[in-house]
C-alpha positions as CSV (number, residue, x, y, z in Angstrom):
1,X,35.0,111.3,122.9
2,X,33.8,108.8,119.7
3,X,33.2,110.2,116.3
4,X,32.7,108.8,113.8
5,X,34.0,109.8,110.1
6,X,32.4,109.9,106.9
7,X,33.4,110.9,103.2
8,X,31.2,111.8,100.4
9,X,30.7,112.4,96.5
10,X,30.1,116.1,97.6
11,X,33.9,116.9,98.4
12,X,32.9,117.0,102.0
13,X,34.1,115.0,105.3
14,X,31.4,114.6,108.1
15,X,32.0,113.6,112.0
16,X,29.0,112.3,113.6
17,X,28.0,111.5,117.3
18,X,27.5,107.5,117.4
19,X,25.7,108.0,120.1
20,X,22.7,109.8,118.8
21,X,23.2,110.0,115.3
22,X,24.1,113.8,114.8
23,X,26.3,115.7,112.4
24,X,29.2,117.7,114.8
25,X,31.5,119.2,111.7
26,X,31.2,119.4,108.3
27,X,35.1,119.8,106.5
28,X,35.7,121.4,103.2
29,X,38.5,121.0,101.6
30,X,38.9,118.8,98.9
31,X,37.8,119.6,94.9
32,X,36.8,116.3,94.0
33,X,34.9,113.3,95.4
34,X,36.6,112.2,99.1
35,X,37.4,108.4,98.7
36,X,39.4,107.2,102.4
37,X,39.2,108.9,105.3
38,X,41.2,107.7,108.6
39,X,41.3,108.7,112.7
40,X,44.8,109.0,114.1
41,X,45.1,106.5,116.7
42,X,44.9,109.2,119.5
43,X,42.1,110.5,117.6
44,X,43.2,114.1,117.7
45,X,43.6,114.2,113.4
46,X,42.0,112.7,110.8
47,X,43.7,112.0,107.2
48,X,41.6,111.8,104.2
49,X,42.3,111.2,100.4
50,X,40.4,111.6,96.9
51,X,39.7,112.1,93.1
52,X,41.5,115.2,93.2
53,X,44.8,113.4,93.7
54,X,45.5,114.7,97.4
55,X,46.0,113.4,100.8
56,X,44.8,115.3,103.3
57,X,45.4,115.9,107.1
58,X,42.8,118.0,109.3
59,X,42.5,118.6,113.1
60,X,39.6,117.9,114.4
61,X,39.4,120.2,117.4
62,X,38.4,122.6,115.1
63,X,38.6,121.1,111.6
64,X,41.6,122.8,110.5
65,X,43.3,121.8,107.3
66,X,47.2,120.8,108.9
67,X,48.6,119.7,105.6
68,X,47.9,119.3,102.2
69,X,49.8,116.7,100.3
70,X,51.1,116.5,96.9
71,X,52.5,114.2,95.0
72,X,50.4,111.6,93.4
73,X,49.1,112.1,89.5
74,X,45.9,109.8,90.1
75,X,43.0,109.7,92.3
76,X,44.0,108.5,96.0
77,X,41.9,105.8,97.5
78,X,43.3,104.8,100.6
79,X,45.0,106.4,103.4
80,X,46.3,106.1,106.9
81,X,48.3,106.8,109.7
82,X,51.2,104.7,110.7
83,X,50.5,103.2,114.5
84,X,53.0,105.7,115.7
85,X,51.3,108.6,114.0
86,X,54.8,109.8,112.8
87,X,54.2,109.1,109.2
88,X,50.9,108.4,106.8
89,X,50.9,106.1,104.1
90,X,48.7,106.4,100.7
91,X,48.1,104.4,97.5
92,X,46.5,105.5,94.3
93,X,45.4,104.6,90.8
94,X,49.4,105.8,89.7
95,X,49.9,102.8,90.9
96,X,52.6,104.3,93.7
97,X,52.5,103.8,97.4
98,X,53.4,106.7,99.3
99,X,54.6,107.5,102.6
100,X,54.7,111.0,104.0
C-alpha cells in the first residue's frame, strides 16, 4: 500500500493516498515546525525531524509515536533510515551528525 508523507509549519505529519489525493492520518507529535520526514524502506515506520530539536520515529499502522529522540541542541533538518532499517541517521543546525 503507497502513502505518501508530508510535513508542515503546523507541527503536524500527513499520509496521503497518491491515488486519489486524500488525507489517511494526521500525526501529532512534534512542538515546533516538522522539517524532514522519511519511509522506512519496508514502509512499516516513518522517521521525522524538526525545529524543536527532535527526531522522531512513528508507526504508521496506527500512528504511534515508537521513539522520541534526544540529543541534538538545534533544529534537525534531515533524517533517515539506514537501508537496513537498524539504525537512523540525522543532521542539524549544531552542526553534528547523528546516528541512533
Amino acid at each position: 500500500e503507497r502513502r505518501v508523507a508530508s510535513c508542515s509549519s503546523d507541527k503536524t505529519l500527513k499520509l496521503w493516498d497518491p491515488l486519489d489525493g486524500n488525507m489517511v492520518m494526521t500525526m501529532y507529535g512534534h512542538a515546533d515546525e516538522v522539517m524532514g520526514v522519511n519511509f522506512s524502506h519496508d514502509g512499516m515506520f516513518l522517521v521525522s525531524c524538526g525545529l524543536d530539536n527532535l527526531v522522531i520515529v512513528w508507526n504508521l499502522t496506527n500512528g504511534a509515536i515508537l521513539k522520541k529522540l534526544f540529543g541534538h541542541y538545534d533544529a534537525v533538518y534531515r533524517c533517515c533510515f539506514t537501508h537496513n532499517a537498524n539504525s537512523l541517521l540525522s543532521s542539524s543546525c549544531d552542526m553534528t551528525l547523528k546516528s541512533w
